[in-house]
C-alpha positions, 0 to 999 in steps of 0.5 A: 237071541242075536246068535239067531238072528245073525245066523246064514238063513241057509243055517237057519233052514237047516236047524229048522229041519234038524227040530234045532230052532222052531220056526216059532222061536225064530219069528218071535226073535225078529219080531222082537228084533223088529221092536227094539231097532226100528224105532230107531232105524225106521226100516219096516213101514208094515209089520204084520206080526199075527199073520208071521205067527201064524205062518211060524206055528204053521211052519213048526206044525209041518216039521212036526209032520213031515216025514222027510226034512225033503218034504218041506221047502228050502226056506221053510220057516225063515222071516223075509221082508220086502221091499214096498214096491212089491205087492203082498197080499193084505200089506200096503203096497204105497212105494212111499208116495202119496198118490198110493197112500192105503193101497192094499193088493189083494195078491202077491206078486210072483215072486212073493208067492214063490217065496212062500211056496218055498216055505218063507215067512214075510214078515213085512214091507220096507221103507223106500224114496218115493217112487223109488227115485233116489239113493236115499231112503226118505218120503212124505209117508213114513220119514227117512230110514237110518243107517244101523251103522251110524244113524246119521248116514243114510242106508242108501236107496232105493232098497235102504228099508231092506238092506237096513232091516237085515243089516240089522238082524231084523229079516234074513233076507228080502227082495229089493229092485234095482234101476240105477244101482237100487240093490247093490248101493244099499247093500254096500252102504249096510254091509249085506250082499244084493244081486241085480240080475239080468232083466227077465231072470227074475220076474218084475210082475207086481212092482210098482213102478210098473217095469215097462218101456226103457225101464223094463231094459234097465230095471230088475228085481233081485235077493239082499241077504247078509251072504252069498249062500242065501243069495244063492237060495233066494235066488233059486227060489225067485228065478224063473220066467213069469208071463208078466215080464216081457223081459223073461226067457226060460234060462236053465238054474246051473250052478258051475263047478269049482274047477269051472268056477275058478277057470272064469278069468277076472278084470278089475278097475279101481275107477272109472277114469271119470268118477274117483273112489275113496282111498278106501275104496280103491284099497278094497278093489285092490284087497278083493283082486287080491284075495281071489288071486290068492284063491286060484284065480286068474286076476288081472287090471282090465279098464273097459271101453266104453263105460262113459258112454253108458253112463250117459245113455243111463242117465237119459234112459233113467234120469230124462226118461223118468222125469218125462213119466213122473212129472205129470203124475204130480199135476195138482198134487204138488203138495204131495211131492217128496223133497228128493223126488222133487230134487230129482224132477228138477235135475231130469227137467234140466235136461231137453226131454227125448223125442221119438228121434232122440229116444230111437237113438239112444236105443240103437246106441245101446245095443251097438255098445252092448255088443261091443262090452260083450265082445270084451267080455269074451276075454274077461267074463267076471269084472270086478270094481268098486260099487260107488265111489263112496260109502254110506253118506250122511242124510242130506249130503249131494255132493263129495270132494274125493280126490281133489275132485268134486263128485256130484250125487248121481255121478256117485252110483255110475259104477252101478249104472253102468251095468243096468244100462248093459244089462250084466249082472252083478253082485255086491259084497261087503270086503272092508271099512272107511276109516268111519267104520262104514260098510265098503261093499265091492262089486262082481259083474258077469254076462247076462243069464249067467247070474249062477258064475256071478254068485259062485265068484261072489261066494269064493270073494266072501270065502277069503274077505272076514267083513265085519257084518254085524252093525254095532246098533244090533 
């Protein structure tokens, strides 16, 4: 069973169609799967296990009929998950807040439906922080989530369901979102692969928080998977502009060739110059670097200008602006605050709330600093550094000493920040281990809209880095 479990769904959706594996066979494995870990990890907080038979025996139907392996969809028969921001039809969209407790759309969000259209079955909705709003997977509703690497550490957030549910083997992929880091600290923490792309590459329509005002600049939806192969098809499968995204543009799918692939020139920093690494951290930027060197690439040291300045103008986009929303939703509901979500308010309030002045401000600063990261990236369009200064930390935990210096919670995720408040795409691979043997994920930016460079980058780094993949749990 695990040999299936832990198979490329793009191996999976080629067996499907050889009448190798039955759509059947695979969903009653990670069912099963499901059974066994998530009492444990508390990854999943809807399963519907009847609707995923009936799609399965749906999908083993037509391979039966299908009179080309063409005629059925490039992910006909696998078992996704998703995040529960994401409306799915029948499934409890709560986005672990009490104020949307038993909420059930009657419709799934683009992106689910593409998902669908492609042949994928969805097995159900993953467990997040309420509203979404922390880098560790806990709430009022369903309790925290583990992760499968040590059940004493968390699997990060806001993703952590779903980076701990395929980590695990439970699901050979899903769809996260990512504001801060959402996607890609999750997958460094659980040692799968995430992609946060541009705003408006994928459609953000149906998830709740709604991506509007500075979050629709900021925030995006995008695939987790164990590798960059199934990034690449869900990504192809979820791409696309949708007329509920304002953020969306009719950008064309084109894949880059080898030779184009290996022509991209690559900078990489161990550390930002504010916030340190682990040691091991900045092992795996220099192993990474490396590795692609050694695969024909042309790597050299690059410490971009200007990364403190978008740390600062994320934080009051996300962190002052986000409060401003979210605390008068709590009004007379305060029983029903989350401890981290309330941790969060009282960060945000520490700050002076933005004005029409203040927010206008922040607004032309970014894009006069967007201009000018982009003119540096002319020279190097692939960065490469690390995704947080640290890896998996234990539940609770808000504060590290990492190189004599104190890191405080937010400012652990600013390698991640960075790039929302950019805009770049980026990608997450695991490359290596803590001396804990937790996952040590490494990340790869590009230039907006061209998320298909990025994942051809990712895709040579995982080529030539054997990254244990499998958690000891599963």
């Amino acid at each position: 069973m695990n040999e299936i479990l832990f198979l490329p769904a793009v191996v999976m959706a080629e067996r499907i169609r050889e009448k190798k594996i039955s759509p059947v066979e695979l969903v009653d494995a990670h069912l099963t799967q499901i059974e066994k870990l998530n009492p444990m990890l508390n990854a999943f907080v809807h399963v519907d296990a009847n609707a995923a038979r009936r799609a399965a025996q749906a999908a083993e139907a037509a391979v039966m009929h299908a009179k080309t392996r063409k005629a059925l969809g490039p992910l006909h028969g696998i078992p996704v998950s998703v995040k529960s921001s994401f409306e799915v039809s029948g499934m409890r969209c709560e986005s672990g807040t009490r104020l949307r407790t038993g909420y059930v759309p009657a419709q799934d969000a683009p992106l689910v439906a593409r998902l669908r259209a492609a042949g994928a079955i969805v097995l159900g909705l993953t467990n997040t922080p309420e509203l979404l709003m922390a880098w560790e997977t806990d709430n009022l509703l369903y309790g925290r989530t583990n992760n499968p690497w040590d059940l004493e550490c968390t699997p990060g957030g806001s993703s952590g369901g779903e980076a701990a549910a395929i980590a695990a083997g439970m699901s050979a992929g899903g769809v996260g979102s990512d504001g801060g880091g959402s996607i890609r600290v999750p997958a460094h923490f659980s040692g799968i692969c995430g992609l946060k792309p541009t705003p408006g590459r994928i459609p953000a329509s149906g998830h709740y928080p709604v991506s509007a005002g500075p979050f629709a600049s900021i925030g995006v939806v995008g695939p987790m998977a164990r590798t960059v192969a199934d990034l690449k098809i869900l990504f192809e499968v979820m791409q696309g502009p949708d007329i509920g995204d304002t953020c969306a543009a009719p950008v064309p799918l084109l894949w880059p060739s080898d030779n184009e692939t290996r022509n991209l020139r690559i900078g990489y920093f161990e550390d930002d110059g504010h916030t340190p690494v682990t040691r091991e951290t900045r092992a795996a930027v220099r192993i990474a670097a490396e590795a692609l060197r050694s695969a024909g690439f042309q790597v050299e040291p690059f410490q971009p200008e200007g990364l403190e300045q978008a740390r600062q103008l994320w934080w009051k986009y996300f962190v002052v602006a986000g409060g401003m929303l979210l605390r008068p939703m709590f009004e007379g509901r305060e029983a029903d605050l989350s401890p981290i979500l309330k941790q969060f308010l009282e960060i945000s309030a520490a700050d002076p709330p933005l004005t029409a002045d203040t927010l206008l401000n922040c607004w032309i600063e970014r894009d006069l600093l967007r201009a000018r990261f982009f003119a540096q990236m002319q020279r190097y369009p692939i960065l490469l550094c690390p995704a947080a200064a640290i890896p998996a930390f234990r539940h609770g935990e808000r504060s590290w000493q990492v190189e004599g210096k104190s890191v405080d919670y937010l400012d652990a995720w600013s390698y991640t920040e960075f790039f929302n408040l950019l805009g770049n795409p980026a990608a997450v691979v695991p490359v290596g281990q803590s001396s804990e043997g937790l996952p040590v994920g490494m990340q790869i930016i590009g230039r907006p809209w061209e998320e298909e460079e990025v994942l051809s980058v990712a895709g040579a780094l995982e080529s030539v880095c054997d990254a244990a993949r499998i958690p000891p749990i599963a």
